[in-house]
Structures are given as C-alpha cells and as structure tokens.
PADOTI-631932 format. One record per residue (C-alpha): residue number from 1; x, y, z. Coordinates in Angstrom, 3 decimals, decimal comma. Each point is the difference from the previous one (the first is absolute). Example, Ala and Ser with C-alpha at 12.3 -4.5 7.8 and 13.67 -1.06 7.14 Angstrom:
BEGIN
n_east_north_up
1_12,300_-4,500_7,800
2_1,370_3,440_-0,660
***
This chain:
BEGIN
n_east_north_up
1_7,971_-4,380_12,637
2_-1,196_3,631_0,090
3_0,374_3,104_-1,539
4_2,634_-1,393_-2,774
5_-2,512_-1,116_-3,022
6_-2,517_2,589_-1,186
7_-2,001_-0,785_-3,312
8_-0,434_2,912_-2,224
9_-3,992_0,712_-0,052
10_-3,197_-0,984_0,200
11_-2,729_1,106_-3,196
12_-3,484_-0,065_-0,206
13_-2,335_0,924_-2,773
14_-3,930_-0,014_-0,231
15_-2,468_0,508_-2,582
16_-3,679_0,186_0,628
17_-2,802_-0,109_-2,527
18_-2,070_1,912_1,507
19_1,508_3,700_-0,695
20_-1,962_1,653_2,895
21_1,994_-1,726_2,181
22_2,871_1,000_1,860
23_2,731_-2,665_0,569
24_2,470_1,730_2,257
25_-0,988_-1,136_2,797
26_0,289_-3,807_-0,624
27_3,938_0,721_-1,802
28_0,682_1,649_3,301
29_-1,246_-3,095_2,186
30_2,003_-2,370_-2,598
31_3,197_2,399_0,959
32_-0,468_-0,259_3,712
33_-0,087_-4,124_-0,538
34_3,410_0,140_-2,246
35_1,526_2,607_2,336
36_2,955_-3,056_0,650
37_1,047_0,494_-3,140
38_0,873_3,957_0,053
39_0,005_2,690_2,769
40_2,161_2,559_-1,259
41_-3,018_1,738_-2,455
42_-3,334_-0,485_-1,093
43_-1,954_1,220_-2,406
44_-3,593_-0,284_-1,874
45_-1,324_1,222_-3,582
46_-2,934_0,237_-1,161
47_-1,982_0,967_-3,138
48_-3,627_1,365_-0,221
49_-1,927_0,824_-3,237
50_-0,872_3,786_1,268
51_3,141_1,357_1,964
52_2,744_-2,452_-1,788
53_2,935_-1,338_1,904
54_0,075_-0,046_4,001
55_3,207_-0,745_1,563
56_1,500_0,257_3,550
57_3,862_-1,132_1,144
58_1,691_0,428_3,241
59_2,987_-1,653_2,451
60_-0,633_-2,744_2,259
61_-2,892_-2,551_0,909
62_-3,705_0,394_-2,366
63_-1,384_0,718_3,817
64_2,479_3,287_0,209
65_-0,185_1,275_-3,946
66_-3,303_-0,418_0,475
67_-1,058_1,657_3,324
68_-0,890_3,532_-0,502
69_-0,622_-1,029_-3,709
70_-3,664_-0,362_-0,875
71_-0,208_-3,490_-2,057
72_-2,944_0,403_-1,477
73_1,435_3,733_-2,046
74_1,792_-2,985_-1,725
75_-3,298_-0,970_-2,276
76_-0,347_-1,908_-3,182
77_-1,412_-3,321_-0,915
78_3,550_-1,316_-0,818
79_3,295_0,637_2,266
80_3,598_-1,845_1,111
81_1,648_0,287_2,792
82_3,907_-0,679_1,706
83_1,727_-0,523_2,360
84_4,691_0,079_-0,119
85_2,884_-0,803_1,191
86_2,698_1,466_-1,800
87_2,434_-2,078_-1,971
88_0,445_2,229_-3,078
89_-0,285_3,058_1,198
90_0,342_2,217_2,900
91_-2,750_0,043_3,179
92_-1,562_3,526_-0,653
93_-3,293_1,050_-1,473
94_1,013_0,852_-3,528
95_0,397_-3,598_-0,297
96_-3,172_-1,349_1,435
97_-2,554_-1,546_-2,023
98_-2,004_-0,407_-1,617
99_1,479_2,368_-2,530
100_-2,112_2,605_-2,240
101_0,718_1,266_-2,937
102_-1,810_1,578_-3,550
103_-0,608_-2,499_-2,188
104_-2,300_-0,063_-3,442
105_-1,874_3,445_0,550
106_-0,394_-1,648_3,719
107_2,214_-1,609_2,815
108_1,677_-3,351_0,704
109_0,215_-1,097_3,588
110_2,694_-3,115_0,850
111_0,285_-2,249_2,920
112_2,836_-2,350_-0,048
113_1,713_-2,888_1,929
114_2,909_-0,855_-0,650
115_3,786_0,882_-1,915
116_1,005_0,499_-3,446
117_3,726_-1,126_-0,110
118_0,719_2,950_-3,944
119_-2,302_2,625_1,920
120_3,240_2,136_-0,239
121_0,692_-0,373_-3,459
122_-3,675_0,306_-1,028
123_-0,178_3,532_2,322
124_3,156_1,369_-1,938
125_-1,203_-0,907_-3,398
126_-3,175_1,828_0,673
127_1,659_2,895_1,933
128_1,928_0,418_-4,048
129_-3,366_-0,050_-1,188
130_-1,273_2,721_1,770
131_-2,092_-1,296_2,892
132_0,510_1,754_3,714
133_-0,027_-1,737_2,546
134_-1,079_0,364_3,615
135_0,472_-2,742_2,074
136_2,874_-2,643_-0,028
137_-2,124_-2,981_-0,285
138_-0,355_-2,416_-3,008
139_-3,636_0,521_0,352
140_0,166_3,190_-1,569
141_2,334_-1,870_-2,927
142_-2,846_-2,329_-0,836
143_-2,447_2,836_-0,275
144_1,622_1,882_-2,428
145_1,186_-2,994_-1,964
146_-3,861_-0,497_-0,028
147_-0,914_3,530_-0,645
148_3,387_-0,718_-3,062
149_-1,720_-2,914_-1,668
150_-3,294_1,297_-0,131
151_0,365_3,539_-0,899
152_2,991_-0,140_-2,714
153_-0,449_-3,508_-1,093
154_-3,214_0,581_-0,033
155_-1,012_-3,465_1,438
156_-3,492_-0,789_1,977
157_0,045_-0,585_3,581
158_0,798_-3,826_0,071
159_2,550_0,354_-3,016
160_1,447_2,735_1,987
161_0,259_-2,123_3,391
162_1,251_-3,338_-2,343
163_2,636_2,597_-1,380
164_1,211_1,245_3,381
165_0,619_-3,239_1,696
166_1,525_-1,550_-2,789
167_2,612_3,390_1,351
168_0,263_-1,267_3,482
169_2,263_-2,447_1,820
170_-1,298_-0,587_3,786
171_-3,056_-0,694_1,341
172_-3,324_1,929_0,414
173_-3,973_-0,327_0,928
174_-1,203_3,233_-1,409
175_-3,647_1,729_1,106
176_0,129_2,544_-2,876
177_-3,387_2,168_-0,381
178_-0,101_1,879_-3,243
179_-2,536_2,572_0,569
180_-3,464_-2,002_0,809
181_1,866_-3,685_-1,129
182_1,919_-2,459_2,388
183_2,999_-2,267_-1,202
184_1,653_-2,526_2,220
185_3,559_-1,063_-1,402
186_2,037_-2,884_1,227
187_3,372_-1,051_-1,150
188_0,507_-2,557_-2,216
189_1,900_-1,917_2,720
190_-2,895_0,532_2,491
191_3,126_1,295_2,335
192_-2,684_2,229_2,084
193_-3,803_-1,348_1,270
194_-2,859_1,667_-1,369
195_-3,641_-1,505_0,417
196_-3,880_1,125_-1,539
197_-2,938_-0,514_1,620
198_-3,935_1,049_-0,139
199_-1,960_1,552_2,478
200_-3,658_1,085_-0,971
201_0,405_1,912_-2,991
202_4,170_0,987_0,674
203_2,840_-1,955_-1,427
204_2,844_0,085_2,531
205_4,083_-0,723_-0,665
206_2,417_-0,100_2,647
207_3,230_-1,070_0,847
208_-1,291_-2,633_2,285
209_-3,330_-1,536_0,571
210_-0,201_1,507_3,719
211_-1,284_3,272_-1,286
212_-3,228_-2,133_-1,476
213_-0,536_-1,552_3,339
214_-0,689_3,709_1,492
215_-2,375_1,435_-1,666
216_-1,585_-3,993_-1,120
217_1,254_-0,004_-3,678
218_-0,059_-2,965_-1,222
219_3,374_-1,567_-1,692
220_-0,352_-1,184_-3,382
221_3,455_-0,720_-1,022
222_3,675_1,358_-0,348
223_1,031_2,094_-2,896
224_2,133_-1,921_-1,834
225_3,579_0,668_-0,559
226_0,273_1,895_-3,345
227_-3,610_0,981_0,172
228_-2,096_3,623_-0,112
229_-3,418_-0,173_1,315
230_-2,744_3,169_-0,433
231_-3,365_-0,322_0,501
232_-3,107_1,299_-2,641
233_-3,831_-0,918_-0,336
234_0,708_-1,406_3,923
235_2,506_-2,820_-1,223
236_3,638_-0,471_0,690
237_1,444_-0,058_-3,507
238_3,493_-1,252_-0,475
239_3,201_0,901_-2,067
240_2,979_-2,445_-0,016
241_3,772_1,654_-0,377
242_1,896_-1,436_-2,885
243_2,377_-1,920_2,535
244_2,785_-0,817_-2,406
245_0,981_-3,413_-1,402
246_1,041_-1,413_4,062
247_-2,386_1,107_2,135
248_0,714_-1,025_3,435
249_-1,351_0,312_3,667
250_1,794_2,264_3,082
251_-2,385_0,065_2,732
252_1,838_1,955_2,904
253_0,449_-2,696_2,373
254_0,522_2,786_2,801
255_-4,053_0,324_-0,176
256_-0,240_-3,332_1,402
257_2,482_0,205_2,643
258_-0,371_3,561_1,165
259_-1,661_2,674_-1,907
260_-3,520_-0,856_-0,647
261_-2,367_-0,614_2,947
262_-0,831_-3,600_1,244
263_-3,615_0,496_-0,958
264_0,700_1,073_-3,592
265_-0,010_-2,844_-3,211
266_2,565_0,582_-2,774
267_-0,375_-1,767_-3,001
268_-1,285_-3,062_1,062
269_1,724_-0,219_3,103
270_-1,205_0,854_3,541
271_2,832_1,893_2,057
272_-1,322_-1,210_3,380
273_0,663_-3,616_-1,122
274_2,834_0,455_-1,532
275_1,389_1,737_3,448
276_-1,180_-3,382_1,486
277_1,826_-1,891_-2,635
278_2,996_1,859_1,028
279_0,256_-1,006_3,688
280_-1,051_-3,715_-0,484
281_3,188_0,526_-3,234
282_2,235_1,130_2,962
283_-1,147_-3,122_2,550
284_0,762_-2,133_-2,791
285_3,821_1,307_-0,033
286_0,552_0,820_3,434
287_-1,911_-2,533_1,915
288_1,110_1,688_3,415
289_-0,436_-0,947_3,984
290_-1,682_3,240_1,344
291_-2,840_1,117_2,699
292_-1,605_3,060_-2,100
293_-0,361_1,013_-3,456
294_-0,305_3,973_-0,812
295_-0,140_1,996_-2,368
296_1,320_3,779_-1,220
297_-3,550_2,029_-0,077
298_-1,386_0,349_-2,501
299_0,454_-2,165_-3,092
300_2,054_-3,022_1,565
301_-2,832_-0,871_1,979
302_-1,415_-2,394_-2,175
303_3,312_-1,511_-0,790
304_0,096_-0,365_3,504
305_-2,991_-1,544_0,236
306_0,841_-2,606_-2,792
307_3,034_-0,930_1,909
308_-2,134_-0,538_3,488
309_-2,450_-2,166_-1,769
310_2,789_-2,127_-1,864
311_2,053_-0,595_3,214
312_-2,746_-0,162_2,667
313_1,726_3,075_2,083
314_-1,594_2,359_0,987
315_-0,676_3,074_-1,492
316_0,549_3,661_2,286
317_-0,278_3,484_-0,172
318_3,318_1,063_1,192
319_0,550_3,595_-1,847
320_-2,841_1,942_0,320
321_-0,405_2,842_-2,951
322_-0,792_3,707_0,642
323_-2,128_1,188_-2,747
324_0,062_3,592_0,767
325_3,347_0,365_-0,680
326_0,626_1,346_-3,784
327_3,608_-0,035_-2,112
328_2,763_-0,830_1,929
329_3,146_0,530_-2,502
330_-0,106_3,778_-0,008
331_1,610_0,349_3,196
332_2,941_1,828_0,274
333_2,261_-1,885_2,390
334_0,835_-3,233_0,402
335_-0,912_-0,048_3,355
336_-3,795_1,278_-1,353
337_-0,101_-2,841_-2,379
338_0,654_-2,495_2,787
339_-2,369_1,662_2,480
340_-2,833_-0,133_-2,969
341_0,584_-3,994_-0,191
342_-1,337_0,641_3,686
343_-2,786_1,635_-0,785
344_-1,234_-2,179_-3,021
345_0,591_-3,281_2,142
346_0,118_-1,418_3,671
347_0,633_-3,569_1,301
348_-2,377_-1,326_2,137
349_2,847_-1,199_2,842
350_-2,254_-2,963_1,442
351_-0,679_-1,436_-3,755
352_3,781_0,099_-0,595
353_2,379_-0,676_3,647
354_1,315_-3,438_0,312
355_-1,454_-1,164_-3,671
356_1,670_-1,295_-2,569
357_-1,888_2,255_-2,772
358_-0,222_-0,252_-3,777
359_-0,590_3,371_-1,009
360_-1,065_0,089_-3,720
361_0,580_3,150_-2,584
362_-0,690_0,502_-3,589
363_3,214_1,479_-1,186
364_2,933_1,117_0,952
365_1,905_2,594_-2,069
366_2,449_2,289_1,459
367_-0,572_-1,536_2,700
368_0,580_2,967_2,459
369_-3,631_-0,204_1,140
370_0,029_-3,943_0,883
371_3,412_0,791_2,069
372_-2,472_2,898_2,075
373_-2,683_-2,759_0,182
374_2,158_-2,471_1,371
375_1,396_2,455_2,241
376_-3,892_0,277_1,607
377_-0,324_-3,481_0,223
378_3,026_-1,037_1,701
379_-1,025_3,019_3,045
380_-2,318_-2,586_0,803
381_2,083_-3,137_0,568
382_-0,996_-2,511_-2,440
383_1,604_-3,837_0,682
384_0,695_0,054_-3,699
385_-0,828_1,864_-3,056
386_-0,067_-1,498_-3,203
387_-1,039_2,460_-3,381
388_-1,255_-1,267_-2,764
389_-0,647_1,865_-3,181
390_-2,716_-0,485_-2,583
391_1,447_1,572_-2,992
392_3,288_-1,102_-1,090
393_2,959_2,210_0,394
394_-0,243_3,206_-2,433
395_3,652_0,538_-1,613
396_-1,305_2,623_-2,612
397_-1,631_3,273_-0,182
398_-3,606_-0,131_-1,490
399_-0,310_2,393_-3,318
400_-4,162_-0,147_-0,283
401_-1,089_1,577_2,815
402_1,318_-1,390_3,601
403_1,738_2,885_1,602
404_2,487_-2,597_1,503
405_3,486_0,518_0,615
406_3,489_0,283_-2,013
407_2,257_-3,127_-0,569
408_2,936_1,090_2,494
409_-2,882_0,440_2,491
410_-1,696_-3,177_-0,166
411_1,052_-2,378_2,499
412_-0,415_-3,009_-1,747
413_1,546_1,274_-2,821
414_3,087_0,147_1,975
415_0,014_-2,637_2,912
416_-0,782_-3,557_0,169
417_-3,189_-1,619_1,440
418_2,690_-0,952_3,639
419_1,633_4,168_-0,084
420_-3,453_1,136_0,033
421_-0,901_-2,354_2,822
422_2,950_1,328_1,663
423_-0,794_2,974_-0,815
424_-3,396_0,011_1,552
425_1,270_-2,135_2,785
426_-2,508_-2,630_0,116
427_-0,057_-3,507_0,499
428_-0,990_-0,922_-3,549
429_-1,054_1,642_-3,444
430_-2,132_-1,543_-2,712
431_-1,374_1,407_-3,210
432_-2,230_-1,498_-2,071
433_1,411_-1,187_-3,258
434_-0,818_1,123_-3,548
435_-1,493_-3,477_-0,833
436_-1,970_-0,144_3,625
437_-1,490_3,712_-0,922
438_-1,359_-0,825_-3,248
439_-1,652_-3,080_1,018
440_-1,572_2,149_2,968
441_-1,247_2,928_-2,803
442_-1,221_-3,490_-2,058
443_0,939_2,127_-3,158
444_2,556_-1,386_-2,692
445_3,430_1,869_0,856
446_0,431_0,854_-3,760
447_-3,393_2,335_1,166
448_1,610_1,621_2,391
449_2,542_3,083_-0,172
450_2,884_-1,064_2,489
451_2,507_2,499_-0,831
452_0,941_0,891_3,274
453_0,372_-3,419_1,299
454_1,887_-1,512_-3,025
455_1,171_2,950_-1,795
456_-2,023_-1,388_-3,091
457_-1,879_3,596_-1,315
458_-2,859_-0,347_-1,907
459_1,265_2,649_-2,317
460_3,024_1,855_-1,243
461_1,278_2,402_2,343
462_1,570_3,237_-1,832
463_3,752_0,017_0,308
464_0,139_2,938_1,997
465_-2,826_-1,076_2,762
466_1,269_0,199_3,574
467_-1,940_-0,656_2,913
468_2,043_2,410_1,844
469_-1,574_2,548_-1,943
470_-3,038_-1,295_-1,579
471_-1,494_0,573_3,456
472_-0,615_3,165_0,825
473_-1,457_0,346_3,891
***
C-alpha cells in the first residue's frame, strides 16, 4: 500500500543543562530520522538566554527547509522540532510548525502530532473571545487555550496545561517550549507515541525511539499516557493529567502496522517483531502452496519475512523501491498518477514469471494504489498471485490524525473480502483478522484504538464531524 496513509507529524524537543550549548543541531538530526512520519513541513525552535526565541519553518523535507538555512543561527540550550502531514489543516507554510506565538512577557513554541476531533468549536469560541488567528490548524487552538488559562485564569504552567486538556477531545504528543522550559504532553489515551531519553547532559523526547538511536541517546522510557514531563536541576520531573474516573488505553494500532519505523519501540512493544508476528499471523490463516514470498517495500517486508520463516518458502525481492522519487498524489492526471506508481516501484521480471507469488502489503484502503500495483506485477507473468493483507480491512475514516480516506471511498467499506478479489483480479485475498492482529501487536485489544477497523471510536465524535470535510488537502 502506498501513498494512501500519512500520519500527521513527527515532534521532538530537547533540553540541555548546560546553557552554553546549542541543541539545534541534534533536533535537526532527530527530524531527518522521523522524516517517515511528515514531509510536507518542517520546522525547529529554539530558545537562548541572550537573543530569546530562534525559530525557522519551511515546505517540504528537513534536508530542503534546511538547505540554504544556517542551523546553527537557530541557538539556545533548549529547542523542538517537526515535521507534518496535514490532516487538519491545509499544506502551506502558515500552517507549519512548530508554531510561535507571545506568551507571558515571552513566546510559546508548539509541536504537535496528532487530531483534536472539537478543534472547531474550541477555534470559534476563542475567535468570540477575541483571539486572531493565522493558520487553520488546531495547533494554534491549543496555544491560545494555553496562553487563555494562564493569562486570565491566572493558572501556573502545569495548572494551565491540566486545564487545557481537560478542553480537548483527540489525541496529541505536545513538545511545548515556554521561553527557556520544555513540556512534553501526551494524551490521556496515549493515542500518539512519544518517548524521553538522556544523552550526556540533554534530555531528549520524541515521537519514536529512532531519533535516540541517531545521535546515541539513550531511551529511558515512554511518557505515559496522561502524563507531562519537564526537566529542572538535570531530572525528568513528572506531572500526571487528572484522567477522569475511566481512564482507558488507545494506542494507534496503525503505528505497529505502518506508520512507525521497524526499528522504533512503542510502549513496550518492538515494531520490527510485531511486523514478524504479522506474517507468521497470516501463515497461520492462509497456509498456502507457493514458490516465493514478497513483500510491498517498505514496511511489509518484515511481515513478509514472518510468513517465509513460518512456511519454509522462500522469501524474494520482487518490487524493487525507488527512493528518489518524492510525493506521488499531486499529480494532475490520472494517467500521471499511474505513471508515478512506475516510478516509485518496478518488478524484477525473473523473480516474478512463471511463480506462483504471495505478495504481502500492510493495508489496503482505497485501494486504487493496490489495483496499479497489481497491474505491475501481472506485466511480468506470475503463475499465480495470491495478496495477503496484514491489517484488517479499514471500513471507517480515522478522526486522530490518519489522513485516510472517506467512507464512500473505502473499498472495504463497500465490497466484500471475494468483490475486492475480483476486483483486483487475483487468485486469492486474505486479511488478517482483528483477533490475529492483536495477538501479533501482543497488546490487550481494549489498549488499542481500532476505530477504523471496527467502527468502535475511542471518543465522542461531534455531531457535525464529516470526514469529507474534516480533511482538508
């Protein structure tokens, strides 16, 4: 499956002790490592004692904001850094992050992943209030409900957080630096990843533990759902949300399956095993007869893997990735779309004539892309093709930050498991089921948000939320 999921961002935040130091440089390696996870913006803020706040935003990848852009003007011994995709929100610059604005005789810089579901309602009862807004993001909504609480309720920072998310109804991991101080917010669902670790004399949060790996921070543990960490006297010091009197878990489950690189460890649970747990889930239901397993590059490759080891076929590369090639859904034409499936992927002929192939994918949503795939595959005379899936079929739109698709648009949300097959014209079509998935994350399923799959939210939605419109590309 490709180009038909995007998550909504990637955050980073760092503080450093030592207040000569300049930490800019590290957020923007972190960036570069969760560039997967947004490459429409990216942005980095930073605050130093002398010159005050330091902050730099532009379109596209941290290696083209960044390339006539001097990091190290960025200086300050505590920064954040983003990267987006747009869910809320439109793709332009007003909207990238992190977002800036006065705050307590200083300034406020947010980074955020992921969706609040009342953003709209929020924005219009500040808008009565008086506050002007410049972007269409609900970024901007929680930094002026901050900049609300603690200026005319007169609240202290961590009162004034508590207050605002007790306001919000979605899901969030917040890098918020408050003139020289850094916050990291998650939901009280834990919807979104976010991660601290320590490196020398820096504390480092992330969305995913990657961004240690790079510049050899070590993990110490996830943030925990409901939680605000900050960091004084070179300790993490912790703040726990007043969850309400049923707290309960909603780990995206996407993350596993999709989103979050295979090297990367969300709470608890490695997502390179778990991809491994998928394929040997899918053996287990579709034991089939075949001569080569392969996968969709990038992420079903170690589902791919898991079903090669659990069957004893073998495992080939039989789709071979171009990396240089960026966005593919802002084509024009039809015929442009197709032709950039063509550039993104290739079949290796040999790997592929006269086999009967199982060709693995993570998702499939619309599933225009899958029939393009297919299309490639079948150019180079397969014996048989059977596709198997390794996320259940998604009937529902996702509210908390997967840019996915409307209802009338996705397939299995319309067609059974045999039309699809049809459909695709293959000679069979398995998806992994609900029960098979959560076995494969190892996570209880009451932990896990599966709103898409089973149409079971983990919160209210407004009445007048539509995901023909709540999207806004």
């Amino acid at each position: 499956m490709q180009d038909e999921l995007q998550d909504k961002c990637g955050v980073v935040g760092i503080h450093s002790e030592n207040e000569s130091k300049d930490v800019s440089s590290f957020i923007y390696y972190c960036l570069f490592a969760l560039q997967h996870r947004g490459q429409e913006s990216a942005g980095i803020a930073t605050y130093n004692l002398d010159k005050g706040l330091n902050y730099y935003c532009g379109m596209g990848l941290i290696s083209d904001v960044f390339k006539d852009y001097e990091i190290n003007h960025l200086s300050g011994n505590v920064g954040i850094g983003h990267v987006r995709y747009s869910t809320t929100g439109q793709s332009k610059l007003e909207n990238s992050q992190p977002f800036v604005t006065d705050f307590d005789n200083g300034f406020i810089a947010m980074a955020h992943n992921g969706d609040i579901v009342n953003s709209r309602e929020l924005r219009d009862e500040l808008i009565e209030e008086g506050y002007s807004f410049k972007s269409n993001t609900d970024s901007e909504v929680i930094c002026y409900l901050l900049k609300r609480e603690h200026h005319d309720n007169q609240k202290d920072i961590l009162e004034s957080i508590e207050a605002v998310c007790k306001q919000l109804v979605g899901s969030y991991a917040l890098t918020i630096l408050i003139n020289g101080e850094l916050y990291a917010v998650r939901d009280p669902m834990g919807m979104k990843p976010l991660a601290v670790a320590k490196r020398k004399d820096d504390f480092v949060v992330a969305s995913e533990t990657v961004a240690f790996d790079v510049i050899n921070a070590k993990y110490i543990r996830d943030i925990e759902p409901g939680e605000v960490v900050y960091f004084e006297n070179n300790e993490i010091n912790s703040y726990m949300l007043d969850k309400g009197e049923e707290p309960y878990l909603a780990h995206c489950m996407f993350e596993y399956v999709y989103f979050a690189r295979p090297d990367s460890t969300i709470d608890g649970v490695n997502v390179y095993q778990t991809r491994l747990n998928i394929g040997e889930q899918l053996h287990k239901l579709y034991p089939i007869d075949a001569d080569v397993v392969i996968p969709v590059p990038d992420s079903s490759i170690p589902a791919a893997i898991g079903y090669s080891r659990a069957s004893g076929i073998p495992y080939g590369e039989g789709l071979i990735k171009n990396r240089y090639v960026g966005r593919t859904f802002i084509m024009p034409t039809q015929e442009e779309r197709e032709l950039a499936v063509r550039l993104k992927l290739n079949p290796i002929k040999e790997a592929i004539k006269g086999k009967r192939i199982i060709l693995i994918d993570d998702s499939i949503v619309r599933g225009t892309t899958s029939q393009q795939l297919l299309e490639l595959v079948k150019e180079a005379e397969p014996k048989e093709i059977h596709f198997l899936v390794g996320c259940p079929p998604v009937i529902s739109p996702c509210f908390y930050g997967v840019a996915m698709a409307t209802k009338k648009e996705l397939i299995a949300a319309n067609y059974s498991v045999e039309e699809i097959r049809e459909q695709l014209d293959v000679d069979s079509l398995g998806y992994i089921t609900l029960e098979a998935l959560v076995d494969a994350i190892g996570m209880p399923k009451e932990d896990l948000c599966l709103g898409c799959i089973n149409e079971k939210y983990p919160t209210e939605l407004p009445e007048d939320i539509e995901a023909e419109t709540y999207y806004k590309p």
